[in-house]
C-alpha positions as CSV (number, residue, x, y, z in Angstrom):
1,X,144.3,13.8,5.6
2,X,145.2,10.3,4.6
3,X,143.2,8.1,2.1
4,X,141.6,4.9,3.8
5,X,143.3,2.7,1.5
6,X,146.6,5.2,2.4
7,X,145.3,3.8,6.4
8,X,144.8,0.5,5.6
9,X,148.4,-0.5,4.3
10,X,150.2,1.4,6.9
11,X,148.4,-1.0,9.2
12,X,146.5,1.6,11.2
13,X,142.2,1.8,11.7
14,X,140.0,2.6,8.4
15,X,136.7,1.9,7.1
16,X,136.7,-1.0,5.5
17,X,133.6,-0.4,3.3
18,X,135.1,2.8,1.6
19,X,133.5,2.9,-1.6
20,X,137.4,3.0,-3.2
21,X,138.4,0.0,-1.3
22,X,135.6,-1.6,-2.1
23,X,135.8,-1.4,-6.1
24,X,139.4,-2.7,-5.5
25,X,138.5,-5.6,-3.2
26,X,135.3,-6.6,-6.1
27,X,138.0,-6.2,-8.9
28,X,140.7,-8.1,-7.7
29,X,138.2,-11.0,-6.7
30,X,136.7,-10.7,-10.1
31,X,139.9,-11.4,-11.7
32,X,141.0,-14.2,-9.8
33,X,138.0,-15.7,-10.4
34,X,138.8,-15.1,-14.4
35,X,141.9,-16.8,-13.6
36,X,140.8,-19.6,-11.6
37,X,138.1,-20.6,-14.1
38,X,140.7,-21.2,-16.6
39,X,142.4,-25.5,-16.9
40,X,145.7,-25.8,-16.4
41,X,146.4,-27.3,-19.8
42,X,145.0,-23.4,-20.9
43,X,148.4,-21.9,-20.2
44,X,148.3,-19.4,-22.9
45,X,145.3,-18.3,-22.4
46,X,147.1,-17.9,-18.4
47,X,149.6,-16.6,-19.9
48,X,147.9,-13.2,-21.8
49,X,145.7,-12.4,-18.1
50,X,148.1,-12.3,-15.8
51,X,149.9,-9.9,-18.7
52,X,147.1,-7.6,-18.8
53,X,146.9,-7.8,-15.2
54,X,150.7,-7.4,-14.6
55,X,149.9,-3.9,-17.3
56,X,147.0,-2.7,-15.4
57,X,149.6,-2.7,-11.7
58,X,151.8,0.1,-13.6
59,X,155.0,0.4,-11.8
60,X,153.5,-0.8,-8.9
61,X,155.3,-4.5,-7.9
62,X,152.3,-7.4,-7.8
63,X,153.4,-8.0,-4.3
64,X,152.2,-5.0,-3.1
65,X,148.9,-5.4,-5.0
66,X,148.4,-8.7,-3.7
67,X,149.3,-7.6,-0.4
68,X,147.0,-4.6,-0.9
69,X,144.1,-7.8,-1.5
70,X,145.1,-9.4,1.2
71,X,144.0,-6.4,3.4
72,X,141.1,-5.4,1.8
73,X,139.5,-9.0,1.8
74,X,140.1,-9.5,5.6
75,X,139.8,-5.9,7.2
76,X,141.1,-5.7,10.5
């Protein structure tokens, strides 16, 4: 049996308060809020998030991840 996250991205029906989609959806909001609080004169400090974000994805490309957001933010 498929994963709901394993639904959600092949675009079919899931449950969009599944405790593991959830935790993703509340961390990836928590750190673009991190990143949106920083000035854009603070480009260093930038700089060293999205590289411990970018280390947290693994081999997994950013795009997907964001895509991944994307999803989890506005369930269909």
């Amino acid at each position: 049996m498929r994963t709901e996250k394993e639904l959600m991205l092949a675009g079919e029906m899931y449950n969009p308060v599944n405790p593991e989609l959830v935790k993703g959806c509340n961390d990836a909001r928590r750190k673009v809020s991190i990143y949106n609080e920083t000035l854009e004169d603070e480009g260093e400090k930038r700089t060293k998030l999205l590289k411990v974000y970018w280390v947290q994805l693994g081999k997994t490309s950013i795009w997907s991840q964001i895509s991944d957001l994307i999803m989890v933010i506005t369930p269909m």
